[in-house]
N, C-alpha and C positions, 0 to 999 in steps of 0.2 A: 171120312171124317170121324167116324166112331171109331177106328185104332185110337187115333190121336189124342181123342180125348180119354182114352182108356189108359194111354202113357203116361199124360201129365195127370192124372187120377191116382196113380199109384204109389202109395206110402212108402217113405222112405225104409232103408233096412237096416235093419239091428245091427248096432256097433258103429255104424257111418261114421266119421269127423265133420260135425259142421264149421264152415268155413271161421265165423265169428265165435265159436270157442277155440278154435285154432291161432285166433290174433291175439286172445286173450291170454293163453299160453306162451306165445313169443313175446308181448309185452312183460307180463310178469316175470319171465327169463331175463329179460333184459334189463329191466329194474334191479334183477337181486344182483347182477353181475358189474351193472353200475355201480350199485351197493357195497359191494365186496371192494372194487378201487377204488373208490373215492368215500368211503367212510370206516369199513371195515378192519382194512391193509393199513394205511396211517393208525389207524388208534392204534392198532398193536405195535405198527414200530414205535409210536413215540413210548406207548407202554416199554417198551425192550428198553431203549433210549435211557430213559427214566430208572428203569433196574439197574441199566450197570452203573448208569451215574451214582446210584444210593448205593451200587455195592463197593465201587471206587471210593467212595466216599468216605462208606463207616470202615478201611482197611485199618487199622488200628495199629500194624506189625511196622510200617515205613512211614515216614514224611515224602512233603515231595522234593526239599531238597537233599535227603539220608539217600545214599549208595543201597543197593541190593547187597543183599548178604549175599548170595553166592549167583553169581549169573551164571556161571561155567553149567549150574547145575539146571538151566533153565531149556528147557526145549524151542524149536525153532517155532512153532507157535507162538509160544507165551514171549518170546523174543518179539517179532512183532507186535503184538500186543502193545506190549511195553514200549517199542519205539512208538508205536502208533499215540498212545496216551502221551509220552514225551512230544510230540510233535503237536497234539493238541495245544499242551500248558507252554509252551514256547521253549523249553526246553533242549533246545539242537543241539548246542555242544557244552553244556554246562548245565548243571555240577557233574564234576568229575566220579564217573561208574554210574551216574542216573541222568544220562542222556543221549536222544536218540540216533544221534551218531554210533554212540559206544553200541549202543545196542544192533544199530543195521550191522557196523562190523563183524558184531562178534555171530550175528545170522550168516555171512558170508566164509567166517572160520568155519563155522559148524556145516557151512551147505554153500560149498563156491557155486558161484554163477547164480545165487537166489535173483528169480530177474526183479522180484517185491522191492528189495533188501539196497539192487545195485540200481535200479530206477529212483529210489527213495535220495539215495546219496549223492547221486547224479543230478536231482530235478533242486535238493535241497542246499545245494551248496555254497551258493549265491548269498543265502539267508543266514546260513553256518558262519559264512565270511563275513556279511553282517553284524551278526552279535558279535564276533572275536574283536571288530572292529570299535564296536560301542564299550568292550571293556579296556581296548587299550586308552580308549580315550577316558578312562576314570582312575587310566594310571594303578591298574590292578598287573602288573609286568609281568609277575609270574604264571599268573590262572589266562594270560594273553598269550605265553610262551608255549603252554599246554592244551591251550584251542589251538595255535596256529600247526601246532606237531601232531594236533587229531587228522584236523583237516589234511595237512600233506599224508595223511597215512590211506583217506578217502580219495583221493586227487592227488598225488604228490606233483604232475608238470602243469599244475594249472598256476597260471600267470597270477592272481590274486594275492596267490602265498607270497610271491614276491614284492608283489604292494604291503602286505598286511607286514609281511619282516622289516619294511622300509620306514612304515609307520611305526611300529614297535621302536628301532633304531632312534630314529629320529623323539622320540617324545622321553624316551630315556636320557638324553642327550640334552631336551630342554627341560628336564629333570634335574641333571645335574648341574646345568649351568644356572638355575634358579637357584641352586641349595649353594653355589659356591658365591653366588652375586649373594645370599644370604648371609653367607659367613662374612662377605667382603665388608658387607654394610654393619655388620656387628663388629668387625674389628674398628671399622672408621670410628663407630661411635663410640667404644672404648677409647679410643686414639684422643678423637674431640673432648672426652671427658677427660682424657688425665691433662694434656694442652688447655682445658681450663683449671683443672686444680691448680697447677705449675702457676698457673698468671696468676689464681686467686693468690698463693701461694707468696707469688714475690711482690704483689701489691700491698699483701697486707706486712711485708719484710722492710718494705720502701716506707708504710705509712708509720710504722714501729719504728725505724730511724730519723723519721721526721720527726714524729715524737720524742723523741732524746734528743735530737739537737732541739727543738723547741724546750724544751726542759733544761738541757745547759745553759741558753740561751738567759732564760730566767731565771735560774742561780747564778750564774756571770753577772746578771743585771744588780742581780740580790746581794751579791758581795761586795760591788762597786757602790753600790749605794751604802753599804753599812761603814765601808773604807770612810766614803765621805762625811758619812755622821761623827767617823770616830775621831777624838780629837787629836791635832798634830804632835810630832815629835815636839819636844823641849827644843831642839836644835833651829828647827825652823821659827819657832816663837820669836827667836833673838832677833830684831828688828835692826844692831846695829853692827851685825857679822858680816864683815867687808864681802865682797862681789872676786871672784876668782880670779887669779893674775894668773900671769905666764909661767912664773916663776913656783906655781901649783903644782904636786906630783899626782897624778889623776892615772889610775889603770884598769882596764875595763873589765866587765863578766867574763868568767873563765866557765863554760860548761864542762862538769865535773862527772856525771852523770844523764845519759842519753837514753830516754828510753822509745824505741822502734815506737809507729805507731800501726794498731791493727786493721790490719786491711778489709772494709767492708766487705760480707759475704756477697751481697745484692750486685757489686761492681766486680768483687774477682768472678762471680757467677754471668757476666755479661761482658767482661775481658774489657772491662776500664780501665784508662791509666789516667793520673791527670798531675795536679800540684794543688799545693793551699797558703798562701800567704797569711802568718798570723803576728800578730804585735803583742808582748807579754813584758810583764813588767819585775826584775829580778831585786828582792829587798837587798835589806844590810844582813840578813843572812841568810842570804843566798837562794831561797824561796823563789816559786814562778807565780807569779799573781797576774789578774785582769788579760787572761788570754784570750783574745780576741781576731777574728777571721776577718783580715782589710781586702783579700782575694783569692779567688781560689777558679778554675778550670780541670772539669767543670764544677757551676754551684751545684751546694748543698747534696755533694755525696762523699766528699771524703772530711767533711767540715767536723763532725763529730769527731772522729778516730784525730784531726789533728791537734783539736782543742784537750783530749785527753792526753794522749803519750806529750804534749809538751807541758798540761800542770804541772805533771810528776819529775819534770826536770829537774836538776841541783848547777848552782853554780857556786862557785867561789867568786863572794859578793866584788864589784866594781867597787875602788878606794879611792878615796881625794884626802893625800896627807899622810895615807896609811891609814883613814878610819871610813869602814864599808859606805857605802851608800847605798841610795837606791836608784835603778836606771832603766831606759825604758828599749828594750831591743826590737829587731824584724828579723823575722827568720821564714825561709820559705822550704815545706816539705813536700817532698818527691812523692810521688805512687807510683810505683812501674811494677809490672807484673813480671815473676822472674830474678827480681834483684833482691 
């Protein structure tokens, strides 16, 4: 009994590790090391993060849709980069010289087989096809033409190319057949507009010769009435100048002078032909008075022209006795076209 208790009697020794500073030590290891990934490690990348964004940012030398001045002079590094930031801003195949197409390529000039460069163009091209496809549909042809000959130069037997050429085709095509249904429709309405000038044109030709036969009409009216105001020959006064026997030598109007009459423009312009029946009355010398239209086919289109060219007629008066009279004729004028 006295070892035993002479053992557990005995003071620990200089330097020992007690078990509970030993836990205290592994805890606080393990806190700093939680520390370090989950508070530490993030601040600093988002700090990184945050750098090159502000260094991207304030570049001053490029836009981001201005070309690189010389890529040839850019190393296989800074080539990535540059795809990588292109790939970011959406950039895949456009603008031309600043996008990330051009640039994985030109990493694969500079370093065939980069597996970065031919993984990038392989995984991305789907998206590539994408855009090419969003600009042919805003009918940009050309900057369409020159996505579609990037991508075949990425891919040249991938099947897409062949969709995206066919859509290219195809919207040019409803391109021009808009622009010619454009012109078609601009000529029609020129067409419909000169087709109304024309009509205005010979309506207001038709209402202008209405207007003159209404106007001879009323000077015809105007002369017959002043006829009958005016007072009779002396011959006819004579109340008791016997009534005409058989034995009378009576010879009728001789026309002396004929003049054509003019052929309405509105009727030769619409290839009318017709007649005009008129009754005029020839003095004792030889004058055409009270010309007047008893029928005519058709009315009132060649009524005008026929009531002029026969005032203007002359005859060699009609005679009872050998001395003129006055006599009342019917004469009917032709229209034909050609004659």
């Amino acid at each position: 009994m006295v070892p035993r208790h002479r053992l557990s009697a005995r003071p620990p020794m200089r330097g020992a590790i007690q078990p509970v500073t030993l836990a205290v030590v592994v805890i606080v290891a393990a806190l700093a090391v939680a520390a370090w990934f989950l508070i530490i490690r993030p601040y600093q990348a988002a700090m990184s993060t945050q750098d090159a964004a502000s260094a991207v940012a304030s570049r001053p030398a490029r836009t981001r849709d201005a070309p690189l001045a010389n890529v040839d002079a850019l190393s296989v590094d800074q080539l990535l980069t540059e795809a990588r930031t292109a790939m970011n801003e959406q950039r895949l195949v456009a603008p031309k010289g600043n996008n990330a197409f051009e640039f994985y390529m030109k990493v694969l000039q500079k370093q065939p087989g980069n597996p970065v460069a031919a993984d990038a163009l392989r995984e991305t091209f789907s998206y590539g096809a994408a855009a090419t496809e969003q600009t042919i549909n805003q009918r940009d042809f050309n900057e369409a033409q020159r996505e579609i000959d990037l991508l075949a130069k990425a891919d040249p037997e991938n099947y897409t190319l062949t969709i995206l050429r066919s859509k290219l085709d195809a919207q040019r095509k409803t391109l021009d057949r808009e622009q010619q249904q454009a012109v078609d429709a601009q000529k029609a309405q020129q067409l419909a507009q000169q087709n109304a000038a024309n009509a205005a044109r010979q309506r207001a030709e038709e209402q202008a010769a209405e207007a003159q036969r209404q106007q001879a009409a009323r000077d015809q009216a105007a002369r017959v009435a002043q006829q009958q105001q005016a007072p009779k020959p002396a011959t006819a006064a004579v109340p008791t100048r016997p009534a005409a026997t058989e034995s009378e030598a009576i010879t009728d109007a001789v026309l002396v002078n004929q003049v054509k009459p003019r052929y309405p423009t509105a009727a030769l312009r619409a290839n009318q032909e017709g007649w005009v029946d008129v009754e005029l009355t020839v003095g004792t010398d030889g004058a055409v008075s009270n010309v007047t239209v008893t029928d005519a086919q058709p009315r009132h289109v060649f009524d005008r022209s026929a009531i002029d060219a026969v005032s203007k007629w002359e005859f060699k008066p009609a005679t009872r006795n050998g001395e003129p009279m006055a006599v009342t004729l019917r004469r009917r004028l032709q229209f034909n076209l050609g004659r």
